[in-house]
N, C-alpha and C positions, 0 to 999 in steps of 0.2 A: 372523480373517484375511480373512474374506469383508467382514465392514464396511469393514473398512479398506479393502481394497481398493474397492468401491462407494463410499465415499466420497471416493478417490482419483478414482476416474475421476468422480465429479459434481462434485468441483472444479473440474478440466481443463475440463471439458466446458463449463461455464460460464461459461467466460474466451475463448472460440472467438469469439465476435463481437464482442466487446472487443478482442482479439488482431488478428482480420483487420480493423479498423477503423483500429487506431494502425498497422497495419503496411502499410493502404491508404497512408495519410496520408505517414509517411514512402517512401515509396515512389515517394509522387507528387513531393514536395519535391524529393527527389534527381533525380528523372528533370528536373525544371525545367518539368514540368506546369501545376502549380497553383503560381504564381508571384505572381496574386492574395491565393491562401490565405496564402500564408507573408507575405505584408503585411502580413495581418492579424495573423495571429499574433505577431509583431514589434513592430506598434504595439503591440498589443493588450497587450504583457509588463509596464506598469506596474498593471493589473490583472491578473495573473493569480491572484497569492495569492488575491483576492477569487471571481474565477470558479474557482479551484481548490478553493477551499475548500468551494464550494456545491455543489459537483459531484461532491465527493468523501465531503458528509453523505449521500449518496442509496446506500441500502444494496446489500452486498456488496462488495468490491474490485473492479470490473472498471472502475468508471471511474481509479483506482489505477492498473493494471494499464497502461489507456491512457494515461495521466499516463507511468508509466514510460519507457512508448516514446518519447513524445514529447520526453522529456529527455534520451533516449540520443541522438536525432536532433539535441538540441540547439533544438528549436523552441519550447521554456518554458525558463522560466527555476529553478533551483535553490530560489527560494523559491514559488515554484507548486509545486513537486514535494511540496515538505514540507507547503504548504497542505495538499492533497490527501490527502498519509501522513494527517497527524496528526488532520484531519476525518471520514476513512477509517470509518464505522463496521463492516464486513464483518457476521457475522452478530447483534450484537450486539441489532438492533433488534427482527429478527424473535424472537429469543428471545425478549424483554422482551415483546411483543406476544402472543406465545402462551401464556406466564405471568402475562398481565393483571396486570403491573404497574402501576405506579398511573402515571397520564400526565404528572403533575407532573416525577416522576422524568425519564421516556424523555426529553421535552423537555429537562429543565434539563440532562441529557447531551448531546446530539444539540447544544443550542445554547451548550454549553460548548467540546466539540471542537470547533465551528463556527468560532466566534470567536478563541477560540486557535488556532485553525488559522494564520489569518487573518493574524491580529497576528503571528503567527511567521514566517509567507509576507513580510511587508511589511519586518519586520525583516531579515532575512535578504537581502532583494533590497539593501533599502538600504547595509547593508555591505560584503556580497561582491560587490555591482554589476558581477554578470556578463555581458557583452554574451557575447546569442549568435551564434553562428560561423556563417557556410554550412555546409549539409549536406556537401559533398564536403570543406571544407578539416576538418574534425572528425570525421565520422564517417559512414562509409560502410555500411552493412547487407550489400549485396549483396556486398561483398568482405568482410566478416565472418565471411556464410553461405559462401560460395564457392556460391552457385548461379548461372543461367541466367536472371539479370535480363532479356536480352535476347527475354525473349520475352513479356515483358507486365507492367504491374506488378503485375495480377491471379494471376500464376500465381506471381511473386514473391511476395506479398505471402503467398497459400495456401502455398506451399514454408514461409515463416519460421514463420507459426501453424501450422500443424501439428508443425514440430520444438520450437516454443517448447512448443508443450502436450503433447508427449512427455515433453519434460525437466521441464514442472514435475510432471507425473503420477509420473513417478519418485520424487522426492525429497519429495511430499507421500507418497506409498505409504511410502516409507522411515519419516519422521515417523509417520504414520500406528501404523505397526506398534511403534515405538519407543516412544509416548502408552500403547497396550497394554498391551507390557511392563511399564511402570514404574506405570501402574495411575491413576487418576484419585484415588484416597483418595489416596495418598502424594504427590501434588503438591498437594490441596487442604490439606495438613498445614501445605505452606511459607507460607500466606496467613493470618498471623494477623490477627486483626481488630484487636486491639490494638497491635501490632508499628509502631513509629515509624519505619521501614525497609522498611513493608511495601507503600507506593509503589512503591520503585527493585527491589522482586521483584518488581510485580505487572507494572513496563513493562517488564524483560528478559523475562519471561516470554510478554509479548504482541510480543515480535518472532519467536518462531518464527513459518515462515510457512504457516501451516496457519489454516483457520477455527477446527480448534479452541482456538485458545487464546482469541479471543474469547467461543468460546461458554462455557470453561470460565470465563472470568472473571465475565462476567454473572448466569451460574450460581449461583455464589461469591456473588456481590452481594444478588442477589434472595434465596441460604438466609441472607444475615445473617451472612458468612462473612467478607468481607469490606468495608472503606467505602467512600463516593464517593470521593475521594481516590484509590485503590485502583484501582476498576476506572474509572477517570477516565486514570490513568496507565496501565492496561494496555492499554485502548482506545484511546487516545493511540496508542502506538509498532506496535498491531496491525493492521497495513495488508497482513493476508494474503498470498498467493503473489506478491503484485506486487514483493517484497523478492526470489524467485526471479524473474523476468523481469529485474529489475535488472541481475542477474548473468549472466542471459544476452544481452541486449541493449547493455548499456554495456560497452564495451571494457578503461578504465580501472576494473581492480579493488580498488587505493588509492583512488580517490574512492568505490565502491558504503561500503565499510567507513568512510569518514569520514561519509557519507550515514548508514550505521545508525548509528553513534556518537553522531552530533547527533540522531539522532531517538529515540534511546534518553534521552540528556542532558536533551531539552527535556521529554519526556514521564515523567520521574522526576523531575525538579527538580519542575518543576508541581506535578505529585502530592504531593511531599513537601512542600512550602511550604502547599499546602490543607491538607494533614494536619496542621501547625503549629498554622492556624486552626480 
């Protein structure tokens, strides 16, 4: 109980600068501050897959995390967000790295989610070719939280990261204790290595949103437990707590669940098509 717990709070704790950085940003948007910046951001949206993707290979979830906000704000666009999930590595690399795996491997991962990330981000803009809205006609933060915008975007922006990182502390604690119970043998049972289905387990499995399930899948990968393909898919869909912030930040909770749907979809399909070849 005490791990869990300790590892509960060095999640949260993690995501603090991440948190008050996306919740600067939109904070300034709304307020019609940085009127500049969201220029940018705006042009900037026929790349963003591409800058989402590169930003989101760089380990841990937190640039995720900010990614999320950003799209609750409506200031990226839908397939940036996904770049980012699906690029996402959370603790995937640092494992690999401290089990001296072999470099060939970490790479041909790291620039496989890369790329697909990528490709998914471009794809995706291009179809659902979502223009994005002003901050106030879509989505307003301060009237979400009901706090005291009025007194800075600074002290706004502290208010929302600190309730964001209450609530994901919760529900990773919960997860946490729940992984415990049910024992790490009995879930590495469900990964067979040979299993031609063992993709679309390994990516439902890497959407809870906890680091562990990255790390359990790696784990898996590196004893020979499971394949590329495998922890390719579960890596894929495992974009850590940033799937909680999701849900606390975006309003619309039919699109969070259409958003995991597709990111569970694209990162099983994948997986199982390589497992084909």
């Amino acid at each position: 109980m005490l791990d869990a717990l300790l590892d509960a709070l060095i999640d949260s704790l993690k995501l603090i600068p991440f948190l008050f950085i996306s919740f600067l940003i939109m904070e300034a948007l709304e307020h019609k501050s940085l009127k500049n910046a969201e220029k940018v951001i705006k042009k900037s949206k026929k790349l963003g897959p591409l800058i989402g993707g590169a930003l989101g290979a760089i380990p841990q979830c937190g640039f995720a995390s900010l990614a999320t906000n950003l799209y609750s704000a409506r200031a990226i666009t839908l397939g940036t967000l996904i770049a980012v999930y699906l690029s996402t590595s959370d603790e995937m690399l640092p494992v690999m790295l401290s089990s001296k795996a072999n470099p060939s491997v970490i790479l041909k991962l790291l620039l496989s989610k890369l790329i697909i990330g990528i490709i998914y981000g471009c794809i995706i803009d291009f179809i659902y070719n979502k223009k994005v809205k002003k901050e106030n006609e879509d989505y307003e933060i301060c009237e979400h939280d009901h706090c005291h915008c009025e007194k800075g975007i600074i002290y706004s922006a502290t208010v929302h990261t600190l309730k964001t990182t209450l609530y994901v502390f919760i529900i990773v604690l919960i997860l946490n204790v729940l992984i415990h119970l049910v024992g790490e043998d009995n879930i590495s049972k469900i990964f067979l290595k040979d299993n031609p289905f063992a993709p679309l387990l390994s990516a439902l499995f890497g959407l809870i949103p906890n680091c562990a399930a990255s790390v359990m899948l790696t784990e898996l990968y590196i004893r020979g437990a499971i394949n590329f393909a495998s922890v390719l898919a579960g890596t894929m869909t495992s974009a850590g707590v940033s799937l909680l912030v999701l849900f606390r930040t975006n309003k619309d909770k039919k699109e969070n669940m259409r958003i995991i749907l597709l990111l569970y979809l694209l990162g099983a399909l994948t997986g199982f098509v390589i497992n084909l070849f």
